[in-house]
C-alpha positions, -999 to 999 in steps of 0.1 A, spaced: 727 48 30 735 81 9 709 98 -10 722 81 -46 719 46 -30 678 52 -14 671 68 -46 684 37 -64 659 14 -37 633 36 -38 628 40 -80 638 3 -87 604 -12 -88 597 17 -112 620 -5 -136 609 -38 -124 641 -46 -107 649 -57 -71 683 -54 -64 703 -69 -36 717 -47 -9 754 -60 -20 746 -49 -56 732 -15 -45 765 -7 -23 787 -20 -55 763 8 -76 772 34 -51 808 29 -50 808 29 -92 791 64 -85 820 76 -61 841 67 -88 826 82 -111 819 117 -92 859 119 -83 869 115 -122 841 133 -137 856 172 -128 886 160 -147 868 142 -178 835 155 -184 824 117 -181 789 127 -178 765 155 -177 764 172 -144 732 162 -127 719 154 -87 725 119 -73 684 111 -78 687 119 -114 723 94 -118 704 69 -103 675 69 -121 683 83 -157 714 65 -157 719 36 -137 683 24 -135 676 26 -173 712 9 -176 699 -19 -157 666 -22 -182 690 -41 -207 694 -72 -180 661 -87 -190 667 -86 -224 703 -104 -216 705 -146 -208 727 -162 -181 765 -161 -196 757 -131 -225 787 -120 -244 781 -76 -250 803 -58 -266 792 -19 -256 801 7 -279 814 40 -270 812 32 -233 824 66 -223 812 65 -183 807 29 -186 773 36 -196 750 12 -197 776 -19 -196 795 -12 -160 758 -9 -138 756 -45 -158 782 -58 -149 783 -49 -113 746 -66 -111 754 -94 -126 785 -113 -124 779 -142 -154 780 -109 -180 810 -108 -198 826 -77 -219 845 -59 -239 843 -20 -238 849 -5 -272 859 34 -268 879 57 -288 887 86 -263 918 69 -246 910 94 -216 877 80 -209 891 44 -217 918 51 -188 886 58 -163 874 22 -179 901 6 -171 907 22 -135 874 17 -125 871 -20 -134 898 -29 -116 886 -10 -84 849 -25 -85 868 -58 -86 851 -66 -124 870 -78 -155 867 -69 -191 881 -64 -223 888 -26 -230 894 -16 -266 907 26 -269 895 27 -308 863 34 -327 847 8 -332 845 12 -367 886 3 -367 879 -28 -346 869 -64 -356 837 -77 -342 846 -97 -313 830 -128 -305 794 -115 -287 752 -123 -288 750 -85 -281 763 -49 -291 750 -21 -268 751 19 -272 736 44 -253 750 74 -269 738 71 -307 713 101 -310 742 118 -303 764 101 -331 732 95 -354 750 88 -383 764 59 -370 732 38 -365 739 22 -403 777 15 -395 770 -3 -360 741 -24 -380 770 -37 -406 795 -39 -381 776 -58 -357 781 -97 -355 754 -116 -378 731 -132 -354 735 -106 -327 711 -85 -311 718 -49 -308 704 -27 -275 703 6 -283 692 36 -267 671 64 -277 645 88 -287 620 98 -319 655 108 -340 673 70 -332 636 54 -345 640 76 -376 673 62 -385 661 27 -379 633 27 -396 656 38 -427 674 10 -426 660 -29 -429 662 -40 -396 631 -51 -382 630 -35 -347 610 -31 -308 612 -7 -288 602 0 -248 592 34 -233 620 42 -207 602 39 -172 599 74 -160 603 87 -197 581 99 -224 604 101 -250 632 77 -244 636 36 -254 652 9 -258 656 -4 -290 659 -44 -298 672 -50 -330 680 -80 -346 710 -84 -368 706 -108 -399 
């Protein structure tokens, strides 16, 4: 086992997980993936193996509770396939569409899909030129960094659905702006980082 994959068993009760040995080895070879493309794209932040296991694929993982047996996500500006692709690779009833506007990152989407042997719908466009597709749940984990797009995913967003969203004290101030009532859960391992449930009306 390499040092991503026992960093993965040993922090997971951290998040309240406990993942199979079969899901672990499909995590690790998402993060070979990954590590191969990511000179070329700039998929992600360089960082150690520990710190993509825990700050990314771990907190990825968080949103499973929050999602029942057979949930339709649609994850916006999936980039790395961050936090939908971790999902999907834990659990195989999850089904998706990837909404990303930067075709080059969309190709890695696409490419690394078919190699983990997962399915799902992969849309190269904002999502702000897209219909809402048919989905319970919209996902982002990038929007303090596109903070003026909390309001836009809100109207976009399917009526009924439930957006997962994460991030820190900025996100919160954009939410509480709008009308959407809201909860949010400290990041395990975090002080300043959440996930935020918010109901769509």
């Amino acid at each position: 086992m390499d040092t991503f994959e026992r960093s993965l068993v040993s922090n997971m009760g951290s998040f309240d997980l406990d993942l199979p040995a079969e899901t672990v080895t499909r995590l690790g070879d998402y993060y070979s993936l990954l590590t191969r493309w990511n000179d070329r794209l700039h998929l992600v932040a360089p960082c150690s193996p520990e710190e993509f296991a825990t700050r990314h694929v771990l907190e990825s993982l968080l949103l499973l509770k929050h999602l029942p047996d057979g949930a339709k996500v649609a994850d916006i500006g999936s980039g790395a396939g961050l936090p939908i692709i971790p999902c999907l690779l834990a659990r195989q009833d999850l089904q998706a569409t990837l909404i990303e506007s930067s075709q080059k990152k969309s190709v890695f989407l696409r490419e690394a899909l078919n190699q983990l042997g997962r399915p799902a719908t992969i849309i190269a466009k904002p999502f702000e030129d897209v219909p809402p597709p048919d989905v319970s749940f919209v996902t982002c984990r990038a929007l303090d960094r596109f903070i003026n797009k909390v309001s836009p995913l809100i109207d976009w967003a399917p009526r009924g659905s439930t957006l997962l969203l994460y991030g820190g004290e900025s996100l919160r101030e954009q939410l509480q702006r709008t009308t959407a009532n809201f909860k949010e859960f400290l990041i395990p391992l975090s002080q300043q980082r959440f996930l935020f449930v918010v109901p769509v009306d």
